[in-house]
BAROLO-597524 format. One line per field, with one value per residue: residue in three letters; chain; x, y, z of N, C-alpha, C in turn. Coordinates in steps of 0.2 Angstrom, whole numbers, plus 5000, padded with zeros to 4 digits. Each point is the difference from the previous one (the first is absolute). Layout:
BEGIN
type = ALA_... .
mol = A_... .
nu = X_... .
nv = Y_... .
nw = Z_... .
cau = X_... .
cav = Y_... .
caw = Z_... .
cu = X_... .
cv = Y_... .
cw = Z_... .
This chain:
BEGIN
type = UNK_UNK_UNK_UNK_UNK_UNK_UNK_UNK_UNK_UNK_UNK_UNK_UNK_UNK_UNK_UNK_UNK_UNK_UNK_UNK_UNK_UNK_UNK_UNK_UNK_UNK_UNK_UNK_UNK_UNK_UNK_UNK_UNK_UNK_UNK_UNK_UNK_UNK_UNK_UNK_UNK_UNK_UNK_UNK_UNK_UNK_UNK_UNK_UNK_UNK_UNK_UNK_UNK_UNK_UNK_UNK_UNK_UNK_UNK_UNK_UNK_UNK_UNK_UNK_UNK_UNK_UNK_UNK_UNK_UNK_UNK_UNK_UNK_UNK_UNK_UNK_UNK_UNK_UNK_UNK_UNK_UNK_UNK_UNK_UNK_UNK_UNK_UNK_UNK_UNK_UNK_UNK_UNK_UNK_UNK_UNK_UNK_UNK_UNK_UNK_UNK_UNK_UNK_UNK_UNK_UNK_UNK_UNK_UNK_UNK_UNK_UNK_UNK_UNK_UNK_UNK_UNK_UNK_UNK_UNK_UNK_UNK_UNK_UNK_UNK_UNK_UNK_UNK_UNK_UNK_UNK_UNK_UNK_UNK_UNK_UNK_UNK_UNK_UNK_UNK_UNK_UNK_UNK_UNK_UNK_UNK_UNK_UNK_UNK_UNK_UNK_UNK_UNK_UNK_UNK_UNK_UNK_UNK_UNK_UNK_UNK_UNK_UNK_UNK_UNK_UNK_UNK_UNK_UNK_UNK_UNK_UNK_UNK_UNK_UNK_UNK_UNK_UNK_UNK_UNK_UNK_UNK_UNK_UNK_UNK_UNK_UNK_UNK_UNK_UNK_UNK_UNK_UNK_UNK_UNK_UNK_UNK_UNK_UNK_UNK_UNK_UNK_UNK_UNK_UNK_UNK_UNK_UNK_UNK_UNK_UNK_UNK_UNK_UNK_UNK_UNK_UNK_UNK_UNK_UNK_UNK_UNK_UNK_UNK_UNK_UNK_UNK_UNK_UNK_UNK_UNK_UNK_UNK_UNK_UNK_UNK_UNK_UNK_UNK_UNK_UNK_UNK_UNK_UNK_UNK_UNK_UNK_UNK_UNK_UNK_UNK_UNK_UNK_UNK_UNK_UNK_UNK_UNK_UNK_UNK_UNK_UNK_UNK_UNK_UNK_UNK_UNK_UNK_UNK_UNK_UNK_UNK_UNK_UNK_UNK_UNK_UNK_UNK_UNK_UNK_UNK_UNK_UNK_UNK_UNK_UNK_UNK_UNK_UNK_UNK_UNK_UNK_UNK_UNK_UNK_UNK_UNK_UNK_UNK_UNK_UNK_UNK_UNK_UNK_UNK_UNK_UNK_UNK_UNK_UNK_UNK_UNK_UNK_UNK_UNK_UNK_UNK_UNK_UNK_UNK .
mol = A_A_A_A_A_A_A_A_A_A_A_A_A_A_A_A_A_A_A_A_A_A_A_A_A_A_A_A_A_A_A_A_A_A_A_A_A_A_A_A_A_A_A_A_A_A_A_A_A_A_A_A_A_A_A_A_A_A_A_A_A_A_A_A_A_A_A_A_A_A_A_A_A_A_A_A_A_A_A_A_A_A_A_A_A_A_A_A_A_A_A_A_A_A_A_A_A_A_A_A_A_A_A_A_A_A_A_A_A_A_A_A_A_A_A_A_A_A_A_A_A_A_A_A_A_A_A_A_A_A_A_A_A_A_A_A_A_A_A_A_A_A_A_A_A_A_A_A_A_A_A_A_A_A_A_A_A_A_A_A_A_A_A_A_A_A_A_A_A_A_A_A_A_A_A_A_A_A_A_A_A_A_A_A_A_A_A_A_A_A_A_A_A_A_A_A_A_A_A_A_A_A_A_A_A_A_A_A_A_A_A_A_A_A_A_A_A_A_A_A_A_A_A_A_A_A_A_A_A_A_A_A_A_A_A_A_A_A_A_A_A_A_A_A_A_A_A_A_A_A_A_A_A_A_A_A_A_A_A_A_A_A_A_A_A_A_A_A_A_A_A_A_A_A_A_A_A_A_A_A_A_A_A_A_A_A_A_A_A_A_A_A_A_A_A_A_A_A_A_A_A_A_A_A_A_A_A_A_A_A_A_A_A_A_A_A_A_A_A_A .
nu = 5613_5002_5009_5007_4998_5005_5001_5005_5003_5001_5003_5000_5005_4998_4999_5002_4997_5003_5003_5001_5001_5006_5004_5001_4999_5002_5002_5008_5002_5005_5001_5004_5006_5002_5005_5001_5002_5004_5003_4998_4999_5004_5000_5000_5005_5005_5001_4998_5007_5004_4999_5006_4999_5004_4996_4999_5007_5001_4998_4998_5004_4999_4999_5006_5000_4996_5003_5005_5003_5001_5003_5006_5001_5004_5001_4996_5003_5001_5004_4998_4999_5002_5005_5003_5000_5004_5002_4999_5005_4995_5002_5001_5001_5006_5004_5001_4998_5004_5008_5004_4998_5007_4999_4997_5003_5003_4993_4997_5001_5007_4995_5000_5008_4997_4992_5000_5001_4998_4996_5001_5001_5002_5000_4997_5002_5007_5003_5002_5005_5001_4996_5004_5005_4996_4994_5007_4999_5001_5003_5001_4999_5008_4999_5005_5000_5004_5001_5006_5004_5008_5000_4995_5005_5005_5000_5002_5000_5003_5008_5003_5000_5004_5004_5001_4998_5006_5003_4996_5004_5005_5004_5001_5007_4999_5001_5005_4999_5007_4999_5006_4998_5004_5006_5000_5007_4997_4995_4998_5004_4998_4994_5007_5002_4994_4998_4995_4999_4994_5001_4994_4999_4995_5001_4993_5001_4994_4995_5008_5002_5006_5001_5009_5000_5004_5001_5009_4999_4994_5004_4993_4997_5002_4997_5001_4994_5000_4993_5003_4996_4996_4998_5008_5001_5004_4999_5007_4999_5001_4997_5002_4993_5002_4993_5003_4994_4999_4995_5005_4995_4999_5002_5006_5002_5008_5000_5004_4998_5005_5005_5003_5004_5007_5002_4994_5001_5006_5000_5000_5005_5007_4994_4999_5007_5002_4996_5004_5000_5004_4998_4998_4996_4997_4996_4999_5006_5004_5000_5005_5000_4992_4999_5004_4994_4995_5002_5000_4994_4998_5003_5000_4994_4998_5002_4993_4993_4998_4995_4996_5002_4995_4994_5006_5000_4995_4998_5004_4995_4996_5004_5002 .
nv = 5620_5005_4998_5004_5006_4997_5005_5004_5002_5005_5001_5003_5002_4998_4993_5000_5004_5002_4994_5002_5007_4998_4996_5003_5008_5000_4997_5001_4995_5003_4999_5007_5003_5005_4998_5006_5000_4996_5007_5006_4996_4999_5005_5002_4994_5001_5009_5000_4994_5002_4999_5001_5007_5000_4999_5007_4999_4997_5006_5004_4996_5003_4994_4999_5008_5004_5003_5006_5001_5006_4999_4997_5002_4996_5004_4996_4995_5003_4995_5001_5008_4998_4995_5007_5006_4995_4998_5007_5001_4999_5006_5002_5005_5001_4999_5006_4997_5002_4998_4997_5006_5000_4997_5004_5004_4998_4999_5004_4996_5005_5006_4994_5003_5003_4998_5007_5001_5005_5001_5007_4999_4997_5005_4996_5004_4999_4996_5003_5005_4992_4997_5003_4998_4997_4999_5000_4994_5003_4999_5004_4995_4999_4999_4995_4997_4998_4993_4997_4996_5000_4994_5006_5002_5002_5006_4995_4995_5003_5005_4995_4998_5005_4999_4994_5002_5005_4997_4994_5004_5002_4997_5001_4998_5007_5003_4999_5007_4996_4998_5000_4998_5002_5004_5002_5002_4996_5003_4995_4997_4997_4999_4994_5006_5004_5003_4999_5007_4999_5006_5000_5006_4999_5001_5000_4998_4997_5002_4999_4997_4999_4998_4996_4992_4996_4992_4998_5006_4999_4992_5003_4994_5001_5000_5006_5001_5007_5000_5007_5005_5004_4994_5002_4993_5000_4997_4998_4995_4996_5001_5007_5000_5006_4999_5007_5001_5001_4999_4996_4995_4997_4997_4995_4993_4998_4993_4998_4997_4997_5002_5000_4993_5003_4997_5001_5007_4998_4997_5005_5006_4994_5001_5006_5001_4996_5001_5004_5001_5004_5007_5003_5007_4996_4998_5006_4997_5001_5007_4994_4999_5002_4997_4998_5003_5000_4996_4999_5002_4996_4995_5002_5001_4994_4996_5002_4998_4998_5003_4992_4997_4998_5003_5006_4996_4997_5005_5004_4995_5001_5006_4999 .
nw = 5487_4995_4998_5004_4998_4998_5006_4995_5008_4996_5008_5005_5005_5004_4993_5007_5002_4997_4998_5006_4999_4995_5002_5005_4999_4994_5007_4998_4998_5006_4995_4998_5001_4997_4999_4999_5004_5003_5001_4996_4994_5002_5002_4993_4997_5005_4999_4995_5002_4993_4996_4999_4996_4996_4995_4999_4994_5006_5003_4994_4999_5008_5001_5006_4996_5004_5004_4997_5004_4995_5006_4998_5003_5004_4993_4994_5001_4993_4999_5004_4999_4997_5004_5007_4994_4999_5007_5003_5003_5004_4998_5007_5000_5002_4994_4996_4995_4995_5005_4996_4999_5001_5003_5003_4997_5003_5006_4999_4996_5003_4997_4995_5003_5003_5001_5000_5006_5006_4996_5002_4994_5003_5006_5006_5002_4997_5000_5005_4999_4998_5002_5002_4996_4997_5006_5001_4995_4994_5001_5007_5005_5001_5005_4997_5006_5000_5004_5001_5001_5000_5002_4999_4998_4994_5000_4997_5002_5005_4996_4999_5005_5000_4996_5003_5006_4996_4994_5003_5005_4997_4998_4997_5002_5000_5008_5002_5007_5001_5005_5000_5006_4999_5001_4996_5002_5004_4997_5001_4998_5004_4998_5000_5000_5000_5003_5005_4998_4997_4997_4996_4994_4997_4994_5000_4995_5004_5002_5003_5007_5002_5005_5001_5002_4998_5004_5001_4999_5001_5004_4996_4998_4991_4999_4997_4999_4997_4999_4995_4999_4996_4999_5001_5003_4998_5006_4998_5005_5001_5002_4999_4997_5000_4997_4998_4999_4996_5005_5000_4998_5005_4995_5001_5004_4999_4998_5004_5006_4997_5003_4994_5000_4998_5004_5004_4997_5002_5007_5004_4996_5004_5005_5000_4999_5006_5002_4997_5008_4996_5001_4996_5005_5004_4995_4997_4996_5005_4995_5000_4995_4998_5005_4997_4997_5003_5001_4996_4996_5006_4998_4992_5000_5005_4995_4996_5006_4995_4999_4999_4993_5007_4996_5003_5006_5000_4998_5004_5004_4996_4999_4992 .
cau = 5003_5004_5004_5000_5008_5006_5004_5005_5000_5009_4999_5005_5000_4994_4995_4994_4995_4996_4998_4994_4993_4998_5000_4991_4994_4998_5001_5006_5005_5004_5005_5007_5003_5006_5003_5008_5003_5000_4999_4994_4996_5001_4996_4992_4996_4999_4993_4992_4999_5002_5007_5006_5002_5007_5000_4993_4995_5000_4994_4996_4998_4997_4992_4995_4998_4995_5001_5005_5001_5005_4997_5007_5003_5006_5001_5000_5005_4995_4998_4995_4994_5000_4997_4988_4995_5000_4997_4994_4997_4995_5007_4999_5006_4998_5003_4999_5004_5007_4997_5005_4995_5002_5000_4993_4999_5004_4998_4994_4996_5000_4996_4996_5002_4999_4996_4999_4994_4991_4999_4994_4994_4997_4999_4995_4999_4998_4989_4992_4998_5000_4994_4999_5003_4996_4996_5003_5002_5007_5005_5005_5007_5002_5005_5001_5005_5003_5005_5002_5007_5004_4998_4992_4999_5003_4998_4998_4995_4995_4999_4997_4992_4997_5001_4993_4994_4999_4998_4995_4993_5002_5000_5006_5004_5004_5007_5000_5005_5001_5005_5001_5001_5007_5003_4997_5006_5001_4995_5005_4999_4993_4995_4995_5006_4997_5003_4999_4994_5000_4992_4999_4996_4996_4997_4998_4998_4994_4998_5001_5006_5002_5007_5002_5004_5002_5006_4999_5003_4995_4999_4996_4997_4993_4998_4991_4999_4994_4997_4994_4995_4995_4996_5000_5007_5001_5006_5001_5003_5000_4994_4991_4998_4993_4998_4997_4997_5000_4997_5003_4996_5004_4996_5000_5006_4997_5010_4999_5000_5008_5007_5004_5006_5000_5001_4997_4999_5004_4996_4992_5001_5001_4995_4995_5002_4999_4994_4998_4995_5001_4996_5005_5006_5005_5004_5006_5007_5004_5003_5005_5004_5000_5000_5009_5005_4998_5003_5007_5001_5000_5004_5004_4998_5004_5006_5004_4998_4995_4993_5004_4993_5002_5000_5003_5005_4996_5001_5006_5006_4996_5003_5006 .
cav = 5007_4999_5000_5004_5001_5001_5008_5000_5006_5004_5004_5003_4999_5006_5003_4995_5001_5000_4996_4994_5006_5001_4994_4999_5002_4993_4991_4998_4996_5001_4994_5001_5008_5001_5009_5000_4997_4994_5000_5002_4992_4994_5002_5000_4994_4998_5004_4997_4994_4999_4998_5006_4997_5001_5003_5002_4999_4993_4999_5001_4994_4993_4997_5001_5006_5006_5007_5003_5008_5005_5003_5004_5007_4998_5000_4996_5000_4998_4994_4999_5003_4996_4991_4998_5000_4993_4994_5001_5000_5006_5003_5005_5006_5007_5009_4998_4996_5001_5008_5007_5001_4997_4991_5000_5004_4997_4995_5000_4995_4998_5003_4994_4994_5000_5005_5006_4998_4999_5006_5003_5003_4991_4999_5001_5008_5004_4996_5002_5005_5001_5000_5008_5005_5003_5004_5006_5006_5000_5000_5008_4999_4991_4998_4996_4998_4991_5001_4995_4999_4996_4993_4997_5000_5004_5005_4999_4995_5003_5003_4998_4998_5007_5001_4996_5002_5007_5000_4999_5005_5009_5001_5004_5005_5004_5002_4999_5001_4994_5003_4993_5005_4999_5004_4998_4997_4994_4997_4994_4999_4996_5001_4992_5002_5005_4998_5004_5001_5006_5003_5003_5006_4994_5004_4996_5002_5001_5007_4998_5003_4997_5001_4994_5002_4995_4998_4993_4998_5001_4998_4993_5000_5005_5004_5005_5005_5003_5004_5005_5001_5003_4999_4997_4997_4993_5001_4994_4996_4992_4998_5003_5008_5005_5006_5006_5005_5010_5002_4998_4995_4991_4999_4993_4997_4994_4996_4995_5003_5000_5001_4993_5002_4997_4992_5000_5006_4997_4992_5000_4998_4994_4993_5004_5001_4991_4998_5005_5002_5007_5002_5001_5004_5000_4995_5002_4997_5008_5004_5002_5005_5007_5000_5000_5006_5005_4997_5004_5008_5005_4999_5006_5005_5002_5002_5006_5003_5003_4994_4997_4999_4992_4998_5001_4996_4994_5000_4999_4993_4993_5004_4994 .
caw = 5000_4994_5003_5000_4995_5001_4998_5004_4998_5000_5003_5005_5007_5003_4997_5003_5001_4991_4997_5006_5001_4995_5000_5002_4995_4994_5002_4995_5001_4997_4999_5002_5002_4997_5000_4996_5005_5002_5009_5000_5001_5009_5004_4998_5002_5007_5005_4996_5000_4994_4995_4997_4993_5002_4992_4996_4995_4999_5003_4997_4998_5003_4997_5006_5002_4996_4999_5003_5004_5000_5004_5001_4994_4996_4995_4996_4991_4996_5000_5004_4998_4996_5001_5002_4995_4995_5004_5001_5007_5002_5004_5002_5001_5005_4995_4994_4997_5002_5004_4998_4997_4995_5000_4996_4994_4994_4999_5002_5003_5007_5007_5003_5006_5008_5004_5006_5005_4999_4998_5002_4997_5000_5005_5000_4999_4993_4995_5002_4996_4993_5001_5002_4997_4995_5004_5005_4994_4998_5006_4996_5005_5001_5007_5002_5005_5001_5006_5003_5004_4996_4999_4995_4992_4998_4997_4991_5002_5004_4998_4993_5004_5001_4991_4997_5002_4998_4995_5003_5003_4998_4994_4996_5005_4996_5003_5007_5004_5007_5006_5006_5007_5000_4995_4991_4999_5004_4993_4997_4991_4997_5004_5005_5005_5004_5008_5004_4996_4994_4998_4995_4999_4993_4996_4994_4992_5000_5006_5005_5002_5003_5004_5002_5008_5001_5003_5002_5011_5001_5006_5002_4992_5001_4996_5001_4994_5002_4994_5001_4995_4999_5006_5008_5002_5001_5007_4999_5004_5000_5004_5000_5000_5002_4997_5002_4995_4998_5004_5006_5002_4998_4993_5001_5003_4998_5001_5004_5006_5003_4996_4998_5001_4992_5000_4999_4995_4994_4998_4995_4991_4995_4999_4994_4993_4995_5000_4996_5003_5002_4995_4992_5000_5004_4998_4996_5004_4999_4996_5004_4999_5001_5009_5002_4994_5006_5004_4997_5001_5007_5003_4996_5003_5006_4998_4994_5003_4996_4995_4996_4994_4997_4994_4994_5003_4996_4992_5000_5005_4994_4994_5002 .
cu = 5006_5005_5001_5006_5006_5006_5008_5001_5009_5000_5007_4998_4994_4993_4996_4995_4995_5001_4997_4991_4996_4995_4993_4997_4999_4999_5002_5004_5008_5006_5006_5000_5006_5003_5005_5007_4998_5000_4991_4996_5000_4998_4992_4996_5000_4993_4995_4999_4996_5007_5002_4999_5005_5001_4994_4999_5000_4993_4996_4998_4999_4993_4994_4998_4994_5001_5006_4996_5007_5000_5006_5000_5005_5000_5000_5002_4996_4999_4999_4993_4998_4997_4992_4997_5001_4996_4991_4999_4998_5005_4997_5004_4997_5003_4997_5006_4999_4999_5004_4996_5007_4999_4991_5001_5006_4996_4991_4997_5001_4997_4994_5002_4996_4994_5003_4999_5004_4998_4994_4991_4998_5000_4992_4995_4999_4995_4994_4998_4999_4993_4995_5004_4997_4997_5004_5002_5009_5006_5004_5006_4999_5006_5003_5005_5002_5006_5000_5006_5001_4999_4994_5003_5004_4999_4997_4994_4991_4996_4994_4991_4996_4999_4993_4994_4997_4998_4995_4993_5000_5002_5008_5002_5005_5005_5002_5007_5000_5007_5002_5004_5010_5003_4999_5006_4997_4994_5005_4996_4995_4994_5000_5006_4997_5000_4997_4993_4999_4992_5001_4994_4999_4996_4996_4996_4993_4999_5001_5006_5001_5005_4999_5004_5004_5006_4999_5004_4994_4998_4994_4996_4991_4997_4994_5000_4995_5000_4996_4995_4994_4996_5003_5007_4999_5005_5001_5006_5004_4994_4994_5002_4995_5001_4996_4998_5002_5000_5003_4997_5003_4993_5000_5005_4999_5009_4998_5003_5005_5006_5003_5008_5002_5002_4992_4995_5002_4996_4990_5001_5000_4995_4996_5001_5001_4993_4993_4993_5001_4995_5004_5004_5007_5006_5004_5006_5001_5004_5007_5006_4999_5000_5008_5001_4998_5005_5008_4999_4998_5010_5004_4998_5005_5010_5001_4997_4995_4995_5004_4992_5002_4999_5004_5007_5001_5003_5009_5004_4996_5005_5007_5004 .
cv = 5000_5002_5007_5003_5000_5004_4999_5007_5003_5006_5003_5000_5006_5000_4991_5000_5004_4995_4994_5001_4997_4992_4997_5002_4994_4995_4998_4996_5002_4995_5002_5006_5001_5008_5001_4997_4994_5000_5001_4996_4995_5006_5001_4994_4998_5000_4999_4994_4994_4997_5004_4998_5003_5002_5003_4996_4991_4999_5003_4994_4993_4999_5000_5003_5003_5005_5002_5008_5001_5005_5007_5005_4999_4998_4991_5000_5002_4993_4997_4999_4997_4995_5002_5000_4996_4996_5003_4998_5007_5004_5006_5005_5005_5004_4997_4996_5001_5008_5006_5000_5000_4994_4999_5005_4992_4990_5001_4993_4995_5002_4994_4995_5001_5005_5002_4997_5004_5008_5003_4998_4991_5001_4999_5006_5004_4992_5002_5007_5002_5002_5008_5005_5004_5005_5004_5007_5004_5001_5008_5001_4993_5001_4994_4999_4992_5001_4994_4997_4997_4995_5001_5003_5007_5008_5001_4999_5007_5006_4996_4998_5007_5003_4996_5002_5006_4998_4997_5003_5006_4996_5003_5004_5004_5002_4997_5001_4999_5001_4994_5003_5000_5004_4997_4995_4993_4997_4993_5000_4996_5000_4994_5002_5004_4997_5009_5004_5003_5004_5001_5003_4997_5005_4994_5005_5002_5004_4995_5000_4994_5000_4991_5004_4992_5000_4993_5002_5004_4998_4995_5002_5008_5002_5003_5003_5005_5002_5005_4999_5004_4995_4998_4999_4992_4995_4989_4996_4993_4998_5001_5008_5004_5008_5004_5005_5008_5003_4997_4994_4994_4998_4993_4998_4993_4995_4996_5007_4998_5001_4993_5004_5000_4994_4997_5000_4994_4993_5000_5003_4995_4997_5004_4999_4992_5000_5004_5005_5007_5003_5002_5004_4998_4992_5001_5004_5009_4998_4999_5006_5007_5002_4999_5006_5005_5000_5003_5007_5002_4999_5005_5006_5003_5002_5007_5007_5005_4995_4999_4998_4991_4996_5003_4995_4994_5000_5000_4995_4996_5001_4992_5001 .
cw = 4996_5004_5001_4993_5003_4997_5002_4998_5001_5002_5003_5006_5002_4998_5001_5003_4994_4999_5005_4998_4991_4997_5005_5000_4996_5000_4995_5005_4997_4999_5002_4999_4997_5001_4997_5004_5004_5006_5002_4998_5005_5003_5000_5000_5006_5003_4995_5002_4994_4997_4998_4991_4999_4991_4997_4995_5001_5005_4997_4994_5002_4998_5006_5004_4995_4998_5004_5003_5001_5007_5001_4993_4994_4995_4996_4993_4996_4997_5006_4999_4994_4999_5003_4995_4996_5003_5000_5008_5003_5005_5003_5003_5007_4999_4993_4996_4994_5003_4996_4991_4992_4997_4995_4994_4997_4998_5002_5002_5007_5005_5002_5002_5005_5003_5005_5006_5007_4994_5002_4999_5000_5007_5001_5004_4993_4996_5003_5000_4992_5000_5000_4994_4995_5001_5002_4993_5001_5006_4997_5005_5002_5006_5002_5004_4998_5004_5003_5003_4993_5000_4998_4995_5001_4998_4993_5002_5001_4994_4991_5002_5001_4993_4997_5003_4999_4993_4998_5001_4993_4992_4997_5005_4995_5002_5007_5002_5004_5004_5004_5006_5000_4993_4992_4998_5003_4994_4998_4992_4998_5005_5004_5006_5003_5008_5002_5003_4996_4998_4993_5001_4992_4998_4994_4994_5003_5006_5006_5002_5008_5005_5003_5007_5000_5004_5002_5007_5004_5006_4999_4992_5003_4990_5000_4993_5001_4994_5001_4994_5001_5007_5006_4999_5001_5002_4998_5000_4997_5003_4998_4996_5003_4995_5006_4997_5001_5006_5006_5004_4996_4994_5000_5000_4997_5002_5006_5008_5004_4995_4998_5001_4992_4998_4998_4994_4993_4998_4998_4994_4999_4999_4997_4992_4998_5000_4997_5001_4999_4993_4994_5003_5007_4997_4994_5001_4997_4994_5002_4995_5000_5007_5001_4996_5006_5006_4999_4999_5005_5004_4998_5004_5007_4999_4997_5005_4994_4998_4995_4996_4999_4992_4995_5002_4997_4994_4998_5001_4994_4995_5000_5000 .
């Protein structure tokens, strides 16, 4: 039986049972635990019942390790980011990396620090609708809800996984009006500071149209999508899908017959994307820039309280 990988993963207080849930989904051997404090490390190593690492960049250059999980939101140096894509160790994130979308206009080739994880469309729900999309013909409305507790992942986090599943299914986002529940004055300056919840109303270049619903104070993990269209709807989970025809009659179901946690969600990507079992489209790595440009014009949005034109934004923050 081949050994098991050895992960270490960098985290925060609360987000043990994600990484319990993560770790045995994959049968990963976790070597150690770290956090940005030392009080929060001996804790997290206590209760995992692991070693404390007590330096990223000197645990990312350990030799008897596999793979790192970025599990904490807490911001990494760029040289950090750095040494992973020197050494080439297989890194996985649960915000995106880098998350402050100035850090990637002034280094693009940092958005290959770090895989996503979990992102919707590598759910085993959405792979098994992929199987159906075509058939279902052009999408002309998109509903997306994402929602989870702060220790699964931060509001970037939710919103960029809903950016990517849109652009995805739709294609070219031309406008989006975004509203975050609290006075426009509280709008923090960057999108890895959002906290709360938020909607957008998505206008894309082709005969289609959208509305998002994300949060990280949610209470328990959920994603959904629905699709309409000329033949139906298209109702999609983490688990499973069901198509409904024009006529109101179940068309075909398909994903697995129980709920994953996202602890869960997380360790069957890692062992998907190492093992390279995911299809082209569920294994190609998000757009991160244009997904942090969306991500910022929804965030502007909420602040100016008007649509905002994410590719005329893009082209602003490239400008030197």
């Amino acid at each position: 039986m081949p050994a098991s990988r050895r992960l270490v993963v960098w985290a925060e207080r609360g987000q043990e049972a994600l990484v319990g849930d993560a770790i045995r989904q994959a049968e990963l051997d976790l070597a150690a635990v770290g956090a940005s404090s030392t009080a929060s490390a001996d804790a997290l190593a206590t209760s995992l019942g692991v070693e404390r690492a007590d330096d990223l960049r000197q645990t990312i250059q350990r030799e008897d390790i596999d793979l790192l999980w970025l599990a904490s939101p807490e911001p990494i140096e760029p040289d950090e980011r750095r040494l992973i894509r020197e050494i080439g160790l297989p890194t996985f994130s649960s915000v995106p990396r880098p998350v402050a979308i100035g850090d990637l206009m002034a280094a693009p080739e940092a958005a290959d620090t770090a895989r996503f994880v979990p992102l919707f469309r590598r759910s085993p729900g959405f792979r098994a609708a992929l199987d159906i999309l075509e058939d279902f013909g052009p999408r002309r409305s998109i509903c997306v809800s994402i929602g989870g507790a702060a220790s699964e992942g931060p509001l970037i986090a939710r919103l960029f996984d809903a950016m990517d599943l849109l652009a995805s299914l739709a294609g070219e986002i031309e406008s989006i009006d975004a509203a975050l529940a609290g006075p426009r004055s509280a709008v923090p300056e960057s999108p890895e500071s959002l906290h709360g919840w938020l909607t957008a109303n998505i206008r894309f270049t082709e005969e289609c149209c959208a509305a998002i619903a994300v949060s990280d104070t949610a209470g328990s993990w959920f994603r959904r999508a629905t699709i309409l269209g000329k033949r139906g709807r298209l109702h999609i989970t983490d688990a499973s899908f069901q198509w409904i025809n024009e006529e109101g009659e179940p068309l075909d179901t398909g994903g697995i017959d129980h709920d994953l946690s996202p602890g869960e969600l997380i360790g069957m990507q890692i062992t998907r994307l190492l093992d390279n079992l995911e299809t082209p489209t569920a294994a190609a790595p998000p757009d991160t820039a244009r997904l942090l440009g969306l991500c910022e014009a929804a965030r502007l949005s909420c602040r100016t309280g008007q649509s905002e034109t994410p590719h005329r934004l893009l082209q602003m923050l490239r400008k030197p």
